[in-house]
C-alpha positions as semicolon CSV with decimal commas, in nm:
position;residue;x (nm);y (nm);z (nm)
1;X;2,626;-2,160;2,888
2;X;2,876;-2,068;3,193
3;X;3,171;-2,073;2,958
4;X;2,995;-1,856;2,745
5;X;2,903;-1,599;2,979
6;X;3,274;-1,534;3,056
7;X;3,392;-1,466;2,738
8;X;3,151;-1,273;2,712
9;X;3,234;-1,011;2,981
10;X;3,608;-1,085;2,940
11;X;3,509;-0,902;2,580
12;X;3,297;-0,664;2,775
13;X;3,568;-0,571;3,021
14;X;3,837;-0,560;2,678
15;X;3,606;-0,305;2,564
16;X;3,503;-0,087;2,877
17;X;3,835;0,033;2,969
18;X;3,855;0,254;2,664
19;X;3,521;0,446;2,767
20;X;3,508;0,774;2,689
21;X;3,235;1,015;2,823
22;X;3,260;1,289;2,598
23;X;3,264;1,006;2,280
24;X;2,938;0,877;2,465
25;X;2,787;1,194;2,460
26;X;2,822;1,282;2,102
27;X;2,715;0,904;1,968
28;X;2,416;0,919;2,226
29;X;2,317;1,227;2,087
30;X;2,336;1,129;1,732
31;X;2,213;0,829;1,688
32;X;1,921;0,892;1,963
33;X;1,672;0,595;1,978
34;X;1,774;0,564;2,355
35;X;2,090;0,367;2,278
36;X;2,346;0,314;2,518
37;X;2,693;0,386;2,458
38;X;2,996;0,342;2,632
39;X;3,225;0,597;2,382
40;X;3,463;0,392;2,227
41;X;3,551;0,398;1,850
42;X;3,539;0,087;1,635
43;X;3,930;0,070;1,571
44;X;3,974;-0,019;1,946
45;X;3,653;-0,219;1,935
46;X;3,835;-0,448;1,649
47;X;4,146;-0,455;1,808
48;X;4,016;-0,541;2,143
49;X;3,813;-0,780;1,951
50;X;4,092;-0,987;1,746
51;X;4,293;-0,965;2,068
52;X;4,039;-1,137;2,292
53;X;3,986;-1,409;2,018
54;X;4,372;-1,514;2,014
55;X;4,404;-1,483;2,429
56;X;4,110;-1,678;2,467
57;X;4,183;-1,954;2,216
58;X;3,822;-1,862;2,112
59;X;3,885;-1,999;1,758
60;X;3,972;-2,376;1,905
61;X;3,596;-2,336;1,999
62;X;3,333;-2,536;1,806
63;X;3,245;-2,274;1,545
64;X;2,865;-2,327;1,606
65;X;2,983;-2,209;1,986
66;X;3,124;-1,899;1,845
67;X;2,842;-1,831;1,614
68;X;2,663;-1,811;1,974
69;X;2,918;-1,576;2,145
70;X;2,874;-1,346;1,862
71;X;2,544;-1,366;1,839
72;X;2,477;-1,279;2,200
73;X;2,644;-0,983;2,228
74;X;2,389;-0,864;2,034
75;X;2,199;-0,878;2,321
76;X;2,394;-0,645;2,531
77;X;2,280;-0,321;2,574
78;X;2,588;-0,103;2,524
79;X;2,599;-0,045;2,129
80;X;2,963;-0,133;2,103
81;X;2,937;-0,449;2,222
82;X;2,651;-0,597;1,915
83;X;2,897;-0,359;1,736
84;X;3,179;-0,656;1,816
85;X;2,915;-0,920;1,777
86;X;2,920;-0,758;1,424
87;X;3,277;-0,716;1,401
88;X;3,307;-1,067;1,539
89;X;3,112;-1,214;1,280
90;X;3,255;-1,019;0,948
91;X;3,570;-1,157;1,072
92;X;3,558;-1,427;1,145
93;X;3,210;-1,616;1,061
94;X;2,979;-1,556;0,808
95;X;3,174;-1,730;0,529
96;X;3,196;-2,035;0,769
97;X;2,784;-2,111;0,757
98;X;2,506;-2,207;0,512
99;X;2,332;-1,837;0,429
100;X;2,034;-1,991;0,482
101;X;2,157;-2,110;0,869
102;X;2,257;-1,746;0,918
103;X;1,965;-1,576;0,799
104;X;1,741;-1,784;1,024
105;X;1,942;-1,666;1,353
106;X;1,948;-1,326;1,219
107;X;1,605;-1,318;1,220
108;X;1,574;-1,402;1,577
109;X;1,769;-1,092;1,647
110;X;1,539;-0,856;1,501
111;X;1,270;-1,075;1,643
112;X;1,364;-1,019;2,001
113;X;1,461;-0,649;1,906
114;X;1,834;-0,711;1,979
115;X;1,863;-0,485;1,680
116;X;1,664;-0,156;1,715
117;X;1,843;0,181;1,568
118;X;1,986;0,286;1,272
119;X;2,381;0,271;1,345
120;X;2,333;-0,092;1,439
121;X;2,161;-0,164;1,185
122;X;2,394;-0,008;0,930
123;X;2,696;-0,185;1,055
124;X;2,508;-0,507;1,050
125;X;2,381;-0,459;0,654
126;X;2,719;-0,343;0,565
127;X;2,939;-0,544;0,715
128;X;2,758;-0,847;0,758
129;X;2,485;-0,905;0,499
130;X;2,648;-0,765;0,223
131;X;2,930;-0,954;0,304
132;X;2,724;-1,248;0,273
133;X;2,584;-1,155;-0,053
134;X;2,901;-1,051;-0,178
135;X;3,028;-1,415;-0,092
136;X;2,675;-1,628;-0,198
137;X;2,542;-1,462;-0,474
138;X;2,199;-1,338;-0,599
139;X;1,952;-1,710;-0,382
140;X;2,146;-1,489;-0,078
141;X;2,054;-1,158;-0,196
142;X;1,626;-1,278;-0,305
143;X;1,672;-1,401;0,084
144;X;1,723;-1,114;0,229
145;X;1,523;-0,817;-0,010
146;X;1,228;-1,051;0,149
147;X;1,278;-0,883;0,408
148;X;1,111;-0,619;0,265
149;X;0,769;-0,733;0,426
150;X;0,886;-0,768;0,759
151;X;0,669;-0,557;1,030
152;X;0,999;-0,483;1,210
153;X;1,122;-0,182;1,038
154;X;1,481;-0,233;1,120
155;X;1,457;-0,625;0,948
156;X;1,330;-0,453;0,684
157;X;1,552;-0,152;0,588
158;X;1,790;-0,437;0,552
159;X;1,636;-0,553;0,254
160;X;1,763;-0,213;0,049
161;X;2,089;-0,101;0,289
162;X;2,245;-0,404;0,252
163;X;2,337;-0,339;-0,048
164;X;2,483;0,009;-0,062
165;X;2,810;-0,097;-0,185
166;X;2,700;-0,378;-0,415
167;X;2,378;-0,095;-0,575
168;X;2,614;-0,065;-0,907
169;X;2,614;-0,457;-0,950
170;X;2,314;-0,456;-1,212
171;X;2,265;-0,795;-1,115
172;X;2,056;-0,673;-0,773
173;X;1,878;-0,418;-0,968
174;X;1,543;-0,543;-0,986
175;X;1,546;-0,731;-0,639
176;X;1,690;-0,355;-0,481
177;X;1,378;-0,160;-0,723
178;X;1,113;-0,422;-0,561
179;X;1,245;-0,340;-0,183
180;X;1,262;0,003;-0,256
181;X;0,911;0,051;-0,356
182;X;0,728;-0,138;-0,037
183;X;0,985;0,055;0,171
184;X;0,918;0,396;0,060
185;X;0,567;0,331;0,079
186;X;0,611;0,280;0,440
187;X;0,528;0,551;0,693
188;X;0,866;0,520;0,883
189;X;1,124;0,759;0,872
190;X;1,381;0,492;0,865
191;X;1,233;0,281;0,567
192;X;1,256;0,586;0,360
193;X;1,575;0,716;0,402
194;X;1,696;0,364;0,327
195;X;1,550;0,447;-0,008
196;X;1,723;0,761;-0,051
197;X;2,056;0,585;0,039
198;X;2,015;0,323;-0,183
199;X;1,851;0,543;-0,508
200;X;2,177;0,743;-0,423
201;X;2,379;0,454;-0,509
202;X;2,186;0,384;-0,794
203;X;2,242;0,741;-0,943
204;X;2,605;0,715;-0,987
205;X;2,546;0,452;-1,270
206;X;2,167;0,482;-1,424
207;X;2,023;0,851;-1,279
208;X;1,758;0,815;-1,527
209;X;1,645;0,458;-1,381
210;X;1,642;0,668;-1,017
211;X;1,395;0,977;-1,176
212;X;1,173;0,680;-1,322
213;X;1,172;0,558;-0,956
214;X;1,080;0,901;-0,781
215;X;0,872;1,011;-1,021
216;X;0,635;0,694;-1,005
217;X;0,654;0,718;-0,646
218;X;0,721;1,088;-0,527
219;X;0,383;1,099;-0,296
220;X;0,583;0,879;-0,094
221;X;0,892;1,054;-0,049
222;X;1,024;1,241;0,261
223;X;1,171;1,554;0,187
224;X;1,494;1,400;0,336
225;X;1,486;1,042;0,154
226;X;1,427;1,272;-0,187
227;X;1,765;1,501;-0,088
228;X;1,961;1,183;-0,011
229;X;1,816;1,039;-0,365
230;X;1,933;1,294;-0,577
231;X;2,245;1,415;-0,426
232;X;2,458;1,370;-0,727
233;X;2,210;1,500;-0,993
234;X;2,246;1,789;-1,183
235;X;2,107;2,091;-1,022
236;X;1,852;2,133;-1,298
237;X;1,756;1,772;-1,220
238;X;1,720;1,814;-0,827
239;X;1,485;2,127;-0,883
240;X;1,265;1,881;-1,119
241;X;1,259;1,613;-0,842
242;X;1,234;1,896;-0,580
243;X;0,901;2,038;-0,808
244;X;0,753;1,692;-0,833
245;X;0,781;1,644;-0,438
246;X;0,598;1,982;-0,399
247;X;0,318;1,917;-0,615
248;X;0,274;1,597;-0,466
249;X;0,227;1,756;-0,138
């Protein structure tokens, strides 16, 4: 759509002229994966953002319009701008659709690799997804921990990271224990550390539930998921874990 295609790169344009080459630098050298930055921060990505919507009269659109403006950003291939398609729809969409509706176009994304590194990612469990659980409840959250079979990795590290700030909620438990132990199981980097992140979560409220975990399932473990995993244990309980891990090896 024509109409669509210039908001878009009036966004775009919002966006570029706070470009920064030595911010480009350091997030293309951190978050690798060949990912295209153009060095500007997420404050000015918001701002830029909720200015563009009210200029534009974007929300007189037809929200299933803006669900597609958001949605293609993701598409882009500068990070920050599916970081706005993000943005865009933590502000101003996800509570406005059927979870089901959403999931199914989120799927696409991954589908068509719109989504493919780890700070992407992130943003979009975190601020989207969990959102959405947060808002729908535990059908939401079974929806997306199915995830955990998906052959894109990125699809399914969402199934465990999209719930690192709702891991103390007891409710998710068993759902976050199930993704957790296909993930780790996994030979990518990326599934595992998800693990660690989300075991980590776990500690602060049931460590023994978390030792239970590794021990069942240290063969699996990266040296790095296990250190994220038990970063608030006890240091007599991180040498156990650390021993296990060793053995294992």
């Amino acid at each position: 759509m024509l109409e669509n295609k210039k908001l878009i790169n009036s966004l775009k344009s919002r966006v570029a002229k706070h470009a920064d080459k030595k911010t480009k630098k350091w997030w293309e050298n951190y978050v690798k994966h060949n990912t295209k930055f153009r060095g500007v921060g997420i404050p000015k990505i918001r701002e830029e953002l909720k200015e563009w919507y009210k200029k534009e009269h974007v929300y007189e659109l037809p929200l299933e319009q803006q669900l597609d403006l958001a949605l293609s950003l993701f598409a882009e291939k500068y990070a920050e701008d599916k970081i706005a398609g993000i943005l865009f729809l933590q502000i101003y969409l996800y509570d406005k659709f059927d979870y089901k509706i959403l999931l199914s176009k989120f799927e696409r994304l991954f589908q068509k690799e719109y989504i493919n590194d780890w700070n992407v990612c992130d943003w979009f469990c975190v601020r989207v997804l969990g959102s959405m659980i947060k808002k729908n409840g535990k059908p939401c959250a079974l929806a997306i921990t199915r995830w955990n079979t998906a052959k894109n990795v990125w699809q399914a590290r969402c199934s465990a990271v999209a719930f690192a700030n709702l891991a103390k909620e007891n409710i998710y438990t068993p759902l976050l224990l199930k993704s957790c132990e296909r993930l780790i199981r996994r030979k990518e980097r990326f599934a595992k550390t998800a693990v660690g992140w989300i075991l980590r979560e776990l500690s602060k409220v049931d460590t023994k539930l978390v030792t239970d975990f590794i021990t069942r399932q240290t063969k699996y473990f990266s040296k790095e998921s296990l250190e994220n995993a038990i970063k608030y244990f006890k240091q007599s309980e991180k040498t156990k874990m650390k021993s296990l891990l060793a053995q294992a090896r």
